[in-house]
Structures are given as C-alpha cells and as structure tokens.
ZATOR-643303 format. One record per residue (C-alpha): residue in three letters; x negated, y negated, z negated. Coordinates in steps of 0.5 Angstrom, whole numbers. Example, Ala and Ser with C-alpha at 12.3 -4.5 7.8 and 13.67 -1.06 7.14 Angstrom:
// ZATOR-643303
ATOM  aa     x     y     z
ATOM ALA   -25     9   -16
ATOM SER   -27     2   -14
// end
This chain:
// ZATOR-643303
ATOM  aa     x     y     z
ATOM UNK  -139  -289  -350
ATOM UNK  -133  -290  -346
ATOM UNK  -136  -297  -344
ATOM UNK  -143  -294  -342
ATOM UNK  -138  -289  -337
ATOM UNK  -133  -296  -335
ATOM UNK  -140  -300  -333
ATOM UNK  -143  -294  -329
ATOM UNK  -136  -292  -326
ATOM UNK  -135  -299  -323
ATOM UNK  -143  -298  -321
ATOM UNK  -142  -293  -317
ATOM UNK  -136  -295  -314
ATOM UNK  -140  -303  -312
ATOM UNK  -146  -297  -309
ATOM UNK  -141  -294  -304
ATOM UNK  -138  -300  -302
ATOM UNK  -145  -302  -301
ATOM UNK  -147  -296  -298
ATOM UNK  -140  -297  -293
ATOM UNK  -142  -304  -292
ATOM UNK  -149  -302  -289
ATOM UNK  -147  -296  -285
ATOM UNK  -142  -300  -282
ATOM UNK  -148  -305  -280
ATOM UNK  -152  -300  -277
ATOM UNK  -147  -298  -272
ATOM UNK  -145  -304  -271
ATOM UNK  -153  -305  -269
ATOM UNK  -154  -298  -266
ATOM UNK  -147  -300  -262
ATOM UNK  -150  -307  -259
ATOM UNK  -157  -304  -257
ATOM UNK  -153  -299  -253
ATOM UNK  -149  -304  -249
ATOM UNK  -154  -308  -249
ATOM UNK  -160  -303  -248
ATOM UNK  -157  -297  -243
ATOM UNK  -156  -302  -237
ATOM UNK  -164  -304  -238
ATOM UNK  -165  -297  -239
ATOM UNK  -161  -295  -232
ATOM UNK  -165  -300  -228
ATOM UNK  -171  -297  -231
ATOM UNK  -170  -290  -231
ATOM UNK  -175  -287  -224
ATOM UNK  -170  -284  -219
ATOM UNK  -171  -281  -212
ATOM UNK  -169  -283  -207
ATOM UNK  -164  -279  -203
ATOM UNK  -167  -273  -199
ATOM UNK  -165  -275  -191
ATOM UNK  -161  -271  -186
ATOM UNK  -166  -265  -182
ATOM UNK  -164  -268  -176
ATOM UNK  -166  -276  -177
ATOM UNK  -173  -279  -173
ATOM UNK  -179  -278  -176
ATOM UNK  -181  -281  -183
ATOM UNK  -187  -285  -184
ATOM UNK  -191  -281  -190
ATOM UNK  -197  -284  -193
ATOM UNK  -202  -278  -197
ATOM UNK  -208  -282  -199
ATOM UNK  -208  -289  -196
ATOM UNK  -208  -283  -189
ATOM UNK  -201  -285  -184
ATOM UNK  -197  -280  -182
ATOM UNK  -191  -279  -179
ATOM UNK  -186  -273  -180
ATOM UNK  -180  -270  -178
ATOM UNK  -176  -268  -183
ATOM UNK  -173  -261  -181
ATOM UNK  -182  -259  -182
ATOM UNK  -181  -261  -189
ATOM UNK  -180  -254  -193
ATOM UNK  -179  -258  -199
ATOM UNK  -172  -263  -199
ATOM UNK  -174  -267  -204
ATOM UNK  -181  -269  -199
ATOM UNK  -176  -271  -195
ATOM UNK  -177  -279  -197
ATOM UNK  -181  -284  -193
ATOM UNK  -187  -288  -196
ATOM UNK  -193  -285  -201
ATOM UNK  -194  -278  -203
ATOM UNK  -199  -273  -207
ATOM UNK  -198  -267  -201
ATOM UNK  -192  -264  -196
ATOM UNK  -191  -257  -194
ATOM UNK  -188  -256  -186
ATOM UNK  -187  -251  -182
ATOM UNK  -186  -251  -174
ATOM UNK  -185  -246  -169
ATOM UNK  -191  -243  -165
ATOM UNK  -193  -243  -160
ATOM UNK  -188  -250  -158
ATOM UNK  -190  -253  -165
ATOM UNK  -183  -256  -165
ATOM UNK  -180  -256  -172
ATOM UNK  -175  -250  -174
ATOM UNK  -168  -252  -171
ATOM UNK  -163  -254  -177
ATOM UNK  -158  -251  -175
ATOM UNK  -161  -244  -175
ATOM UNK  -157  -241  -181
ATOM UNK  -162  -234  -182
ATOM UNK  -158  -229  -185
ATOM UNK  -160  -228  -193
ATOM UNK  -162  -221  -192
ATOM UNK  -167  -223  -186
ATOM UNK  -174  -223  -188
ATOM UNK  -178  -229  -187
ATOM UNK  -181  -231  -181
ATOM UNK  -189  -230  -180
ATOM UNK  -191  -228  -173
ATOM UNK  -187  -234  -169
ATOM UNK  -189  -241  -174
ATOM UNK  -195  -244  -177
ATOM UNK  -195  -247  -184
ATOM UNK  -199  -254  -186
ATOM UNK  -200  -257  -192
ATOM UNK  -202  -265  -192
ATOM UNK  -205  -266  -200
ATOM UNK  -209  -271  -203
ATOM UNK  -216  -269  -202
ATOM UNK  -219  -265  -208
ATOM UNK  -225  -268  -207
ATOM UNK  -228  -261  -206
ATOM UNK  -234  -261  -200
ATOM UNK  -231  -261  -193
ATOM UNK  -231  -254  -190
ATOM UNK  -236  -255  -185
ATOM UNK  -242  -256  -192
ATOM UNK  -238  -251  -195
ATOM UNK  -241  -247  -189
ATOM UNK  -248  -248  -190
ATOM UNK  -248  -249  -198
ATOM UNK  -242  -245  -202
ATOM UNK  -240  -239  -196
ATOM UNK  -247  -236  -196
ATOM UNK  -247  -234  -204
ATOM UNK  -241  -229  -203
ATOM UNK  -243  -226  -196
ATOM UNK  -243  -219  -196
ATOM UNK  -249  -217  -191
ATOM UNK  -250  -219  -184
ATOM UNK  -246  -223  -179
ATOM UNK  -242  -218  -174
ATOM UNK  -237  -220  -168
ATOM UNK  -230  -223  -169
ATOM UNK  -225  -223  -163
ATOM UNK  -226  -226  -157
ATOM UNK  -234  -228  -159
ATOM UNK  -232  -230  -166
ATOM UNK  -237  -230  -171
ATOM UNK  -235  -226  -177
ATOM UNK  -237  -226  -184
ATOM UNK  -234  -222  -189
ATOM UNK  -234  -224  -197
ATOM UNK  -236  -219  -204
ATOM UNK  -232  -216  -208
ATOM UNK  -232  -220  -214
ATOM UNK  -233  -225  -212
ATOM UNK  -227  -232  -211
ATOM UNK  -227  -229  -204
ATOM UNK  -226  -223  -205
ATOM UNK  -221  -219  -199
ATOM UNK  -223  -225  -195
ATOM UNK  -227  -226  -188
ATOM UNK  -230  -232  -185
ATOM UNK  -229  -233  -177
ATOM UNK  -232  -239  -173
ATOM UNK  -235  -241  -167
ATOM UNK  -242  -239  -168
ATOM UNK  -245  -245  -162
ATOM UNK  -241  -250  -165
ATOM UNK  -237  -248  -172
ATOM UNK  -234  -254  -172
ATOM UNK  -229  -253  -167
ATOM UNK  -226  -248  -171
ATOM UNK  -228  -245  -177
ATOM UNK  -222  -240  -181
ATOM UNK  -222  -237  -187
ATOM UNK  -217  -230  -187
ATOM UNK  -215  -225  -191
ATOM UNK  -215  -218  -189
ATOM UNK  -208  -214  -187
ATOM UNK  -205  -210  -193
ATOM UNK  -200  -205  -192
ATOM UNK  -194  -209  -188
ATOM UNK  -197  -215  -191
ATOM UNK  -200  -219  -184
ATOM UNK  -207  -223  -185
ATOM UNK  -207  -229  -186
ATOM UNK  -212  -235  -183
ATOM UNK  -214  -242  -187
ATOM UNK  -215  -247  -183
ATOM UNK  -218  -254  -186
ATOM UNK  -218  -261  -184
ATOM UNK  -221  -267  -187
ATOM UNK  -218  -274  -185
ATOM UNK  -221  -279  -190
ATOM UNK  -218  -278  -197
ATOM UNK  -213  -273  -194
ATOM UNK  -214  -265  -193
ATOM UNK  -209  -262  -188
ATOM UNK  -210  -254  -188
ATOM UNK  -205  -251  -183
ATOM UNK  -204  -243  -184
ATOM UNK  -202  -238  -179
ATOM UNK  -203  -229  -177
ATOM UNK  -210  -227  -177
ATOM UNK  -207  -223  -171
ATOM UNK  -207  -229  -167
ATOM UNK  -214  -230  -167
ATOM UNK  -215  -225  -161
ATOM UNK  -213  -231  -157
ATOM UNK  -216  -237  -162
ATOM UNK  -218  -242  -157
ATOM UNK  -211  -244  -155
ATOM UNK  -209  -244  -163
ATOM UNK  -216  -249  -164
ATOM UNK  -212  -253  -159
ATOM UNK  -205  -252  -162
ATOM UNK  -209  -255  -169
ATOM UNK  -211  -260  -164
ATOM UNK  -204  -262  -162
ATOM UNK  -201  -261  -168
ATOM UNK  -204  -265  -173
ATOM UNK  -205  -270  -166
ATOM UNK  -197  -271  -166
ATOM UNK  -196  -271  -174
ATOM UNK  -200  -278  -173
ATOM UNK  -197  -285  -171
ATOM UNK  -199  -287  -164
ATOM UNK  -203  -292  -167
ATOM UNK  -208  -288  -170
ATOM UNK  -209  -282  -165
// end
C-alpha cells in the first residue's frame, strides 16, 4: 500500500512537472505570436485618415465614380473630412452667399440652430430609387389628396394623404416644365418652419439639398442658387 501511495506520489509530481513544462511552452508560444503578429496586425489594422483643418482648399471627394470638390468648412461631419472615395457627405452653406459657415464662428452653445440663413446637402450613392422626375408621373400620384391648387409664385402644388409614406407633405413644382424645379416639403408645425427636398441625380450620385418652405415665395432665385451651388461643388473640368 505505501508503495502503491509512493508510485502515484512521484506520478503526480512528474504530472505537474509535465503540466509546468507545458504552460511555460504556451506562453512562450503565445509571447512570439505576439512580437511577431502585433507589428502585422498594426499595419493591417483600417485606420482614418486625420479629418483636415476647416480652413485648407477644397478636397477632391469621389460619391459613386461622381467627382466633386469640397470645401472642408461645409462638411458638417469631421470624419468626411477626407479626400477620395466616400458612400455620402452632409454640408451646410450660408444663404443666399452659398459660402461655407465661417470656422471662426463660435456660436453660443444656448444658440438655437440656424435654418433661415443656410441650405443643407447631402451628396450619397444613389439608392437606386426612381429619379424625381419618374416618381412624378408613376409614384406621386397614388398618394395625392384632391386636385392640384396654385403654390407661391405660380407653382403647382399637390398635397399628399393622410396615411400615406407622404402624409404632412406637399409637392411643388413648375407646372410647364417641372424639371426645373420640383420640391417635396413638409408643412410648418408650431415653431417648427417647413422644410423643402430638393433632389438631383448625377449618374450613380443623388444630391439632395434641403432649405425653408418659406423661400418658396421667391423660388426662381433658390432653383438658380441650386444651380450655382452644386455647379461650384463640381471640378472645373466637369462643369
């Protein structure tokens, strides 16, 4: 018996010594594959590249093969602030200037946002939906709510159904030649202005551009302002 205790004594000994030699294996394992791996992984790692300064030149942006070029003080999203190919940037500019927002401009933090004095645009891939133009003619008129009546300054305005994906919104455009200017726009509620969508497609890149129902009254000169706009957002070379 104190033979058979002997024997499984110098074998659970030899086992840990065995289990010791093997755990200090794997941390010498585990410990290369560190060196040797965290450099690689370093390298392989995606990284963005650092947002540029507000006040540098313009950026070449590419949004679905479509060249453009931004300066970085419209871009409301830092990290967009990059040169090169991306899904979809957000801007601001100044109205009726069309200049970006002055990055020395420190509003106060109690200061409401500013709607009255800028215009918003998105540039994005486009999703594939029908162009505004087609929607007109084969989607819009499924969600109409009685007939047409006249918008400001001899739009044409058609209101959308309750319960509808339109529901709360209008559609105005130029009865003679609605592609010229077509908007889709939300009614005013309480203090909260209406606002107007504007769409544009260029290839496989929508640009829609947002701004205050109220300036409909003078809609000829945002249409032209639209045109400006996105015309100085676009290299020389493709203008």
């Amino acid at each position: 018996m104190s033979h058979f205790a002997s024997h499984s004594g110098h074998r659970s000994h030899g086992l840990g010594r065995n289990l010791g030699g093997l755990a200090r294996t794997l941390m010498v394992i585990v410990g290369f594959l560190f060196l040797t791996g965290g450099p690689i992984a370093y390298i392989l790692w995606p990284r963005w590249p650092a947002p540029v300064a507000l006040d540098a030149p313009a950026l070449p942006i590419t949004i679905a093969g479509v060249p453009f070029t931004v300066p970085p003080a419209a871009i409301r999203v830092a990290m967009q602030r990059r040169t090169g190919a991306q899904e979809r940037i957000d801007l601001v500019f100044l109205w009726p200037s069309l200049a970006p927002p002055d990055p020395a401009a420190k509003p106060a933090s109690t200061e409401a946002p500013q709607l009255t004095d800028r215009v918003f645009v998105t540039i994005a891939v486009s999703d594939s939906t029908p162009p505004p133009l087609e929607r007109l003619n084969t989607i819009y008129p499924r969600y109409f709510a009685g007939d047409p009546t006249a918008g400001p300054n001899g739009l044409l305005l058609r209101a959308f159904r309750h319960e509808t994906p339109y529901q709360g919104e209008d559609l105005l455009y130029e009865a003679a030649a609605p592609e010229n200017f077509l908007v889709r726009c939300t009614r005013a509620i309480g203090p909260a202005p209406g606002m107007c969508l504007h769409e544009r497609r260029l290839a496989n890149a929508d640009i829609i551009v947002r701004f205050p129902r109220d300036w409909l009254s003078d809609w000829r000169t945002v249409a032209s302002g639209i045109d400006r706009l996105i015309a100085n957002l676009r290299p020389r070379s493709a203008r």
